[in-house]
C-alpha positions as CSV (number, residue, x, y, z in Angstrom):
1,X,-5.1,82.1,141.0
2,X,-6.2,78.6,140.9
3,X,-5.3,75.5,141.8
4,X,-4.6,71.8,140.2
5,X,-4.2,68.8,141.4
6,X,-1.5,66.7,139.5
7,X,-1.6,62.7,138.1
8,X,1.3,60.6,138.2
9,X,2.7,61.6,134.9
10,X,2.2,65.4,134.7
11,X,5.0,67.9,134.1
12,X,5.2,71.4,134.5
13,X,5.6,71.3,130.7
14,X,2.3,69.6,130.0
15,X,0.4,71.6,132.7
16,X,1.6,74.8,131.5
17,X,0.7,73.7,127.9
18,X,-2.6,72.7,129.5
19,X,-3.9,75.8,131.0
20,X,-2.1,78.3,128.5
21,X,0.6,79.3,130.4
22,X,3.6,80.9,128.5
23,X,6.4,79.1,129.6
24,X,7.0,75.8,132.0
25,X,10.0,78.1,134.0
26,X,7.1,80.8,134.9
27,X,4.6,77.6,135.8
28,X,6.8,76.4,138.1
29,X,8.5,80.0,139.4
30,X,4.6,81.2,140.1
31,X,4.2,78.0,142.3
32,X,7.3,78.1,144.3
33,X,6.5,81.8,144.8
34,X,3.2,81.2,146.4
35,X,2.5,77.6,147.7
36,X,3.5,76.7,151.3
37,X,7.4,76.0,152.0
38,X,6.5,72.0,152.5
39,X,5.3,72.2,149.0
40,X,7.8,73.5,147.0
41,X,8.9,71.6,143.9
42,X,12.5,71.3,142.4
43,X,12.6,68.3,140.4
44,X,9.6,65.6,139.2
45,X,6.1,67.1,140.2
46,X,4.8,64.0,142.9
47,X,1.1,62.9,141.9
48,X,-1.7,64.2,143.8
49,X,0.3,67.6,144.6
50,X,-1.8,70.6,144.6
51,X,0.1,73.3,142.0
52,X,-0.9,76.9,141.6
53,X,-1.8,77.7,138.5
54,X,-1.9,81.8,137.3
55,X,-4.3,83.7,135.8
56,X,-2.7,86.7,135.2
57,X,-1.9,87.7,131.3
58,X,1.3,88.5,132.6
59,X,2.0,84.6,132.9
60,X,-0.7,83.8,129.4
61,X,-0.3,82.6,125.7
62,X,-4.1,83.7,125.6
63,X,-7.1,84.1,128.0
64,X,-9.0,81.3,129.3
65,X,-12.2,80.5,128.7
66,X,-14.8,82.5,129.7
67,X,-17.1,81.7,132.7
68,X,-20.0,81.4,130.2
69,X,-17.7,78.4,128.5
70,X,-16.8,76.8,131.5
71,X,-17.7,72.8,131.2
72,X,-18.5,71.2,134.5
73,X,-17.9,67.9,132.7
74,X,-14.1,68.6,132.7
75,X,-13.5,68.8,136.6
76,X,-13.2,65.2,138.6
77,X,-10.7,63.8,140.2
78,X,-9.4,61.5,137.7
79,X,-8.6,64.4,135.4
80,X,-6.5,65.8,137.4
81,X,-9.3,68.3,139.5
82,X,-9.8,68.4,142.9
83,X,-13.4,67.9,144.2
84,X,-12.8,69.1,147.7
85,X,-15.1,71.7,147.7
86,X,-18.8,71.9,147.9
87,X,-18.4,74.2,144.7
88,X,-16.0,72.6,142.1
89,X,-16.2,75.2,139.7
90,X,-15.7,77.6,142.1
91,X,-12.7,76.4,142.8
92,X,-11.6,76.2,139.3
93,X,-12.0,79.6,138.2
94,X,-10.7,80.7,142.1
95,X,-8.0,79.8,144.6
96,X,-9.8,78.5,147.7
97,X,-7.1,79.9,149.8
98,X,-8.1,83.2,151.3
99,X,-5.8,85.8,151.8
100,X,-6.1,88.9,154.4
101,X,-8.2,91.3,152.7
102,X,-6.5,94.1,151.0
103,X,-9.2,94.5,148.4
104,X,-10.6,97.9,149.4
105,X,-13.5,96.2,149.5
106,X,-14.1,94.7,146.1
107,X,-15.7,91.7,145.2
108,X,-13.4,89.2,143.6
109,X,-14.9,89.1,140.1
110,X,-14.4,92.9,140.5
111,X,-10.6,92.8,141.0
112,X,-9.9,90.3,137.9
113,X,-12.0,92.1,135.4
114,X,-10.0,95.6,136.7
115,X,-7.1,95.8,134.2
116,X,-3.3,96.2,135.7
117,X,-1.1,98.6,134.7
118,X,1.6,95.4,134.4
119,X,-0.4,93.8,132.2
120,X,1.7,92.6,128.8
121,X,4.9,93.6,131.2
122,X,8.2,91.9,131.4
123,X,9.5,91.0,135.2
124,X,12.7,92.1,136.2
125,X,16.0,89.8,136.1
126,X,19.5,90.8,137.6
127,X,20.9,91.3,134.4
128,X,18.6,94.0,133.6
129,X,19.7,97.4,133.2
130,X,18.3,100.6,134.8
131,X,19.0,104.6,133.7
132,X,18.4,107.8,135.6
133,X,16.8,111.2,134.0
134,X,19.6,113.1,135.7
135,X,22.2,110.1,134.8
136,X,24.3,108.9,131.7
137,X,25.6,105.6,132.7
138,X,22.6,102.3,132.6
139,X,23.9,100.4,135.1
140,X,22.7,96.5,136.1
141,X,21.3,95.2,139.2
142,X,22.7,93.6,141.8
143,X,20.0,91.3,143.5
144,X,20.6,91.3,147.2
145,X,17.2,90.8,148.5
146,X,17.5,86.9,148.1
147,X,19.4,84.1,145.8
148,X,16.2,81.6,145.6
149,X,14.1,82.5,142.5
150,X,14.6,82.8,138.8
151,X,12.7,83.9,135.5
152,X,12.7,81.9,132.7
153,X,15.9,79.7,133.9
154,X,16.2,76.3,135.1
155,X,19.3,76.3,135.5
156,X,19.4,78.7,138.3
157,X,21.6,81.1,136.7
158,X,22.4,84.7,138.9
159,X,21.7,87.5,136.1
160,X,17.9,85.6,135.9
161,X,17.6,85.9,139.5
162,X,13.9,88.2,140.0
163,X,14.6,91.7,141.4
164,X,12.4,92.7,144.0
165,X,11.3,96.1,145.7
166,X,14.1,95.9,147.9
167,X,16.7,95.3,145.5
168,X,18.9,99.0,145.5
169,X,22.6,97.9,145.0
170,X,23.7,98.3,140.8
171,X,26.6,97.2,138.7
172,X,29.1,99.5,139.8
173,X,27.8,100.3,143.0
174,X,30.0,103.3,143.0
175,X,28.4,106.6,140.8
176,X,26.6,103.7,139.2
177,X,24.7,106.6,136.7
178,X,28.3,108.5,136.1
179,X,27.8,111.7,136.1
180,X,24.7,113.7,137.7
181,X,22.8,116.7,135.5
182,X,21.7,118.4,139.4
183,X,25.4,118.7,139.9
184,X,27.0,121.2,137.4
185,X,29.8,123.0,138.0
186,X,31.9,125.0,135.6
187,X,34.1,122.3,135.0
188,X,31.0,119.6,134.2
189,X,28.7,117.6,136.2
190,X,30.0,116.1,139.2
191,X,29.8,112.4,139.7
192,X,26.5,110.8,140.3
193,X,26.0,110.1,144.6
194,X,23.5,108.0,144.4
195,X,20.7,107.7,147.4
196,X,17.7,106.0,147.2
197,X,14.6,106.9,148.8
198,X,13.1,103.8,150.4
199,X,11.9,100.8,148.0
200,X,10.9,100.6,144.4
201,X,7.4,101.4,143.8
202,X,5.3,100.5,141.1
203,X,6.0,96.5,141.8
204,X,3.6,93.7,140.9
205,X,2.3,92.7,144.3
206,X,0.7,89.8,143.1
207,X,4.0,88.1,142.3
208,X,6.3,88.1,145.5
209,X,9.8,86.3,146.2
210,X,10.1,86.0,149.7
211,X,7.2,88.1,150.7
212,X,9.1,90.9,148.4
213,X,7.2,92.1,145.6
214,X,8.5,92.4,142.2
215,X,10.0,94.6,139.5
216,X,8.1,95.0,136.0
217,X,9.0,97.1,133.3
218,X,7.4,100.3,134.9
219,X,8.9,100.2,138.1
220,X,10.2,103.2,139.6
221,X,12.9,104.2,142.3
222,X,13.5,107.3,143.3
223,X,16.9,108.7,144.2
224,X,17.2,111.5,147.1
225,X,19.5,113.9,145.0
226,X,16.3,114.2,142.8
227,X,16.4,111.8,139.6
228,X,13.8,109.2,139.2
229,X,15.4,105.7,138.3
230,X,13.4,103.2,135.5
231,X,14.2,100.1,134.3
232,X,16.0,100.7,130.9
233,X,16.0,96.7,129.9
234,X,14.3,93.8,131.8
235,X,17.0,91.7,130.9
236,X,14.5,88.8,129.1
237,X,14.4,87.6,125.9
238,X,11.4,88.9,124.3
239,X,10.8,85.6,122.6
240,X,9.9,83.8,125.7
241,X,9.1,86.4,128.1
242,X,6.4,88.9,126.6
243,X,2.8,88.3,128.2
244,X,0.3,88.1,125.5
Protein backbone atom coordinates (compact mmCIF):
# COMPACT_ATOMS: atom_id res chain seq x y z
CA UNK A 1 0.00 0.00 0.00
CA UNK A 2 0.89 3.51 -0.76
CA UNK A 3 -0.16 6.67 -0.22
CA UNK A 4 -1.12 10.02 -2.24
CA UNK A 5 -1.60 13.15 -1.49
CA UNK A 6 -4.54 14.85 -3.49
CA UNK A 7 -4.77 18.56 -5.50
CA UNK A 8 -7.83 20.52 -5.44
CA UNK A 9 -9.39 19.01 -8.46
CA UNK A 10 -8.70 15.21 -8.05
CA UNK A 11 -11.45 12.56 -8.07
CA UNK A 12 -11.40 9.17 -7.13
CA UNK A 13 -12.10 8.64 -10.85
CA UNK A 14 -8.98 10.31 -12.08
CA UNK A 15 -6.70 8.85 -9.29
CA UNK A 16 -7.89 5.42 -9.90
CA UNK A 17 -7.31 6.05 -13.69
CA UNK A 18 -3.94 7.39 -12.49
CA UNK A 19 -2.36 4.59 -10.69
CA UNK A 20 -4.15 1.74 -12.61
CA UNK A 21 -6.66 0.86 -10.35
CA UNK A 22 -9.77 -1.15 -11.75
CA UNK A 23 -12.52 0.74 -10.64
CA UNK A 24 -13.13 4.37 -8.80
CA UNK A 25 -15.78 2.20 -6.18
CA UNK A 26 -12.68 -0.16 -5.13
CA UNK A 27 -10.30 3.26 -4.93
CA UNK A 28 -12.43 4.68 -2.69
CA UNK A 29 -13.83 1.22 -0.70
CA UNK A 30 -9.77 0.38 -0.16
CA UNK A 31 -9.38 3.91 1.43
CA UNK A 32 -12.31 3.90 3.71
CA UNK A 33 -11.30 0.39 4.74
CA UNK A 34 -7.94 1.40 5.91
CA UNK A 35 -7.32 5.20 6.60
CA UNK A 36 -8.05 6.64 10.10
CA UNK A 37 -11.96 7.24 11.00
CA UNK A 38 -11.24 11.32 10.83
CA UNK A 39 -10.33 10.57 7.27
CA UNK A 40 -12.88 8.90 5.77
CA UNK A 41 -14.35 10.25 2.54
CA UNK A 42 -18.04 10.11 1.25
CA UNK A 43 -18.41 12.77 -1.15
CA UNK A 44 -15.69 15.42 -3.04
CA UNK A 45 -12.05 14.24 -2.13
CA UNK A 46 -10.70 17.81 0.00
CA UNK A 47 -7.17 18.86 -1.42
CA UNK A 48 -4.22 17.99 0.39
CA UNK A 49 -5.95 14.68 1.79
CA UNK A 50 -3.62 11.76 2.11
CA UNK A 51 -5.60 8.63 0.09
CA UNK A 52 -4.48 5.09 0.13
CA UNK A 53 -3.72 3.80 -2.78
CA UNK A 54 -3.53 -0.36 -3.36
CA UNK A 55 -1.10 -2.43 -4.76
CA UNK A 56 -2.61 -5.56 -4.74
CA UNK A 57 -3.67 -7.15 -8.38
CA UNK A 58 -6.74 -7.87 -6.75
CA UNK A 59 -7.62 -3.97 -6.96
CA UNK A 60 -5.26 -3.64 -10.75
CA UNK A 61 -5.93 -3.07 -14.55
CA UNK A 62 -2.17 -4.04 -14.81
CA UNK A 63 1.05 -3.88 -12.69
CA UNK A 64 2.93 -0.87 -12.01
CA UNK A 65 6.01 -0.03 -12.90
CA UNK A 66 8.81 -1.70 -11.85
CA UNK A 67 11.28 -0.36 -9.21
CA UNK A 68 13.89 -0.35 -11.96
CA UNK A 69 11.36 2.27 -13.99
CA UNK A 70 10.54 4.33 -11.15
CA UNK A 71 11.25 8.22 -12.13
CA UNK A 72 12.15 10.38 -9.15
CA UNK A 73 11.24 13.34 -11.43
CA UNK A 74 7.51 12.39 -10.98
CA UNK A 75 7.27 12.78 -7.06
CA UNK A 76 6.91 16.69 -5.65
CA UNK A 77 4.51 18.22 -4.05
CA UNK A 78 2.83 20.04 -6.73
CA UNK A 79 2.01 16.76 -8.44
CA UNK A 80 0.21 15.62 -6.14
CA UNK A 81 3.22 13.60 -3.95
CA UNK A 82 4.04 14.05 -0.57
CA UNK A 83 7.73 14.90 0.30
CA UNK A 84 7.49 14.26 4.02
CA UNK A 85 9.90 11.73 4.13
CA UNK A 86 13.62 11.74 4.10
CA UNK A 87 13.06 8.92 1.28
CA UNK A 88 10.38 10.02 -1.28
CA UNK A 89 10.57 7.13 -3.22
CA UNK A 90 10.37 5.08 -0.47
CA UNK A 91 7.38 6.28 0.24
CA UNK A 92 6.00 5.86 -3.11
CA UNK A 93 6.53 2.39 -3.68
CA UNK A 94 5.61 1.82 0.39
CA UNK A 95 3.02 2.96 3.01
CA UNK A 96 5.02 4.81 5.66
CA UNK A 97 2.52 3.62 8.17
CA UNK A 98 3.84 0.64 10.11
CA UNK A 99 1.68 -1.96 11.17
CA UNK A 100 2.38 -4.58 14.12
CA UNK A 101 4.49 -7.14 12.66
CA UNK A 102 2.85 -10.17 11.50
CA UNK A 103 5.31 -10.91 8.87
CA UNK A 104 6.94 -13.99 10.21
CA UNK A 105 9.78 -12.19 9.83
CA UNK A 106 10.00 -11.27 6.17
CA UNK A 107 11.38 -8.33 4.70
CA UNK A 108 8.82 -6.21 2.95
CA UNK A 109 10.08 -6.56 -0.62
CA UNK A 110 9.80 -10.28 0.35
CA UNK A 111 6.10 -10.30 1.21
CA UNK A 112 4.98 -8.33 -2.17
CA UNK A 113 7.01 -10.42 -4.59
CA UNK A 114 5.28 -13.76 -2.60
CA UNK A 115 2.19 -14.48 -4.82
CA UNK A 116 -1.41 -14.83 -2.93
CA UNK A 117 -3.61 -17.39 -3.40
CA UNK A 118 -6.45 -14.40 -3.87
CA UNK A 119 -4.70 -13.05 -6.44
CA UNK A 120 -7.17 -12.52 -9.79
CA UNK A 121 -10.14 -13.33 -7.05
CA UNK A 122 -13.46 -11.67 -6.78
CA UNK A 123 -14.51 -10.27 -3.14
CA UNK A 124 -17.60 -11.36 -1.70
CA UNK A 125 -21.01 -9.25 -1.81
CA UNK A 126 -24.32 -10.19 0.14
CA UNK A 127 -25.90 -11.17 -2.82
CA UNK A 128 -23.53 -13.86 -3.44
CA UNK A 129 -24.44 -17.34 -3.22
CA UNK A 130 -22.78 -20.23 -1.28
CA UNK A 131 -23.32 -24.30 -1.66
CA UNK A 132 -22.42 -27.20 0.64
CA UNK A 133 -20.78 -30.77 -0.55
CA UNK A 134 -23.28 -32.45 1.58
CA UNK A 135 -26.11 -29.71 0.53
CA UNK A 136 -28.49 -29.08 -2.53
CA UNK A 137 -29.89 -25.75 -2.00
CA UNK A 138 -27.16 -22.43 -2.80
CA UNK A 139 -28.37 -20.16 -0.54
CA UNK A 140 -27.26 -16.17 -0.21
CA UNK A 141 -25.71 -14.32 2.49
CA UNK A 142 -26.96 -12.39 4.94
CA UNK A 143 -24.29 -9.71 6.08
CA UNK A 144 -24.59 -9.24 9.69
CA UNK A 145 -21.13 -8.34 10.67
CA UNK A 146 -21.72 -4.59 9.66
CA UNK A 147 -23.94 -2.28 7.11
CA UNK A 148 -20.94 0.34 6.30
CA UNK A 149 -18.99 -0.96 3.16
CA UNK A 150 -19.75 -1.86 -0.36
CA UNK A 151 -18.06 -3.37 -3.56
CA UNK A 152 -18.42 -1.83 -6.67
CA UNK A 153 -21.58 0.34 -5.53
CA UNK A 154 -21.97 3.88 -4.85
CA UNK A 155 -25.09 3.82 -4.21
CA UNK A 156 -24.79 1.96 -1.02
CA UNK A 157 -27.04 -0.77 -2.02
CA UNK A 158 -27.46 -4.03 0.70
CA UNK A 159 -26.75 -7.18 -1.68
CA UNK A 160 -23.10 -5.20 -2.51
CA UNK A 161 -22.55 -4.96 1.10
CA UNK A 162 -18.63 -6.93 1.57
CA UNK A 163 -19.04 -10.28 3.52
CA UNK A 164 -16.66 -10.72 6.08
CA UNK A 165 -15.24 -13.77 8.14
CA UNK A 166 -17.80 -13.32 10.53
CA UNK A 167 -20.64 -13.27 8.35
CA UNK A 168 -22.65 -16.96 9.11
CA UNK A 169 -26.41 -16.11 8.73
CA UNK A 170 -27.76 -17.21 4.78
CA UNK A 171 -30.94 -16.62 2.81
CA UNK A 172 -33.20 -18.81 4.44
CA UNK A 173 -31.64 -19.06 7.59
CA UNK A 174 -33.58 -22.11 8.20
CA UNK A 175 -31.97 -25.60 6.44
CA UNK A 176 -30.48 -22.90 4.21
CA UNK A 177 -28.70 -26.15 2.06
CA UNK A 178 -32.19 -28.25 2.05
CA UNK A 179 -31.51 -31.31 2.54
CA UNK A 180 -28.17 -32.93 4.09
CA UNK A 181 -26.27 -36.18 2.28
CA UNK A 182 -24.79 -37.21 6.28
CA UNK A 183 -28.45 -37.59 7.10
CA UNK A 184 -30.12 -40.48 5.18
CA UNK A 185 -32.68 -42.28 6.28
CA UNK A 186 -34.85 -44.73 4.34
CA UNK A 187 -37.23 -42.23 3.53
CA UNK A 188 -34.42 -39.55 2.09
CA UNK A 189 -32.04 -37.23 3.55
CA UNK A 190 -33.23 -35.28 6.37
CA UNK A 191 -33.19 -31.57 6.36
CA UNK A 192 -29.94 -29.73 6.43
CA UNK A 193 -29.10 -28.35 10.50
CA UNK A 194 -26.77 -26.23 9.71
CA UNK A 195 -23.82 -25.37 12.43
CA UNK A 196 -20.89 -23.62 11.74
CA UNK A 197 -17.62 -24.12 13.11
CA UNK A 198 -16.17 -20.67 14.10
CA UNK A 199 -15.35 -18.10 11.25
CA UNK A 200 -14.68 -18.35 7.50
CA UNK A 201 -11.21 -19.11 6.81
CA UNK A 202 -9.32 -18.54 3.74
CA UNK A 203 -10.22 -14.59 3.93
CA UNK A 204 -8.00 -11.80 2.46
CA UNK A 205 -6.51 -10.28 5.53
CA UNK A 206 -5.20 -7.52 3.76
CA UNK A 207 -8.65 -6.09 2.95
CA UNK A 208 -10.67 -5.65 6.31
CA UNK A 209 -14.20 -3.98 7.05
CA UNK A 210 -14.23 -3.09 10.49
CA UNK A 211 -11.13 -4.90 11.50
CA UNK A 212 -13.09 -8.09 9.90
CA UNK A 213 -11.38 -9.62 7.09
CA UNK A 214 -12.84 -10.52 3.89
CA UNK A 215 -14.44 -13.16 1.71
CA UNK A 216 -12.88 -14.05 -1.81
CA UNK A 217 -13.87 -16.64 -4.09
CA UNK A 218 -11.90 -19.46 -2.14
CA UNK A 219 -13.13 -18.90 1.14
CA UNK A 220 -14.23 -21.68 3.15
CA UNK A 221 -16.63 -22.32 6.15
CA UNK A 222 -16.98 -25.25 7.71
CA UNK A 223 -20.24 -26.68 9.11
CA UNK A 224 -20.08 -28.96 12.43
CA UNK A 225 -22.45 -31.82 10.88
CA UNK A 226 -19.42 -32.31 8.45
CA UNK A 227 -19.88 -30.42 4.96
CA UNK A 228 -17.44 -27.79 3.95
CA UNK A 229 -19.28 -24.61 2.66
CA UNK A 230 -17.69 -22.45 -0.62
CA UNK A 231 -18.79 -19.63 -2.16
CA UNK A 232 -20.77 -20.81 -5.31
CA UNK A 233 -21.04 -17.06 -6.85
CA UNK A 234 -19.37 -13.78 -5.63
CA UNK A 235 -22.27 -11.94 -6.59
CA UNK A 236 -20.14 -9.32 -8.96
CA UNK A 237 -20.29 -8.60 -12.33
CA UNK A 238 -17.41 -9.99 -14.01
CA UNK A 239 -17.08 -6.99 -16.15
CA UNK A 240 -16.09 -4.70 -13.45
CA UNK A 241 -14.93 -6.85 -10.78
CA UNK A 242 -12.22 -9.40 -12.11
CA UNK A 243 -8.53 -8.44 -10.99
CA UNK A 244 -6.25 -8.54 -13.89
Amino acid sequence: MKTYITQPDDSFAGIAKKFQIKDEFYLKTYHNLNCSQENLIHGKIPARTRIMIPEDPQFMNEELSSDADFDDSNISPENGFDDQSENIKEEYLTDEKKENDTTGGKTEEEQESTPSDHDGKYFVIQKGMCQCNQGFKFPKFKVTSHQKHYWNDADGEADYLAVTEDDLTFEPAATPFGNCKLKPTSGGYLPCSYAPAGKWTKTYDKVKVMGKSCLTEISELMCRTGGKITIFKHGQQSEIGKAM
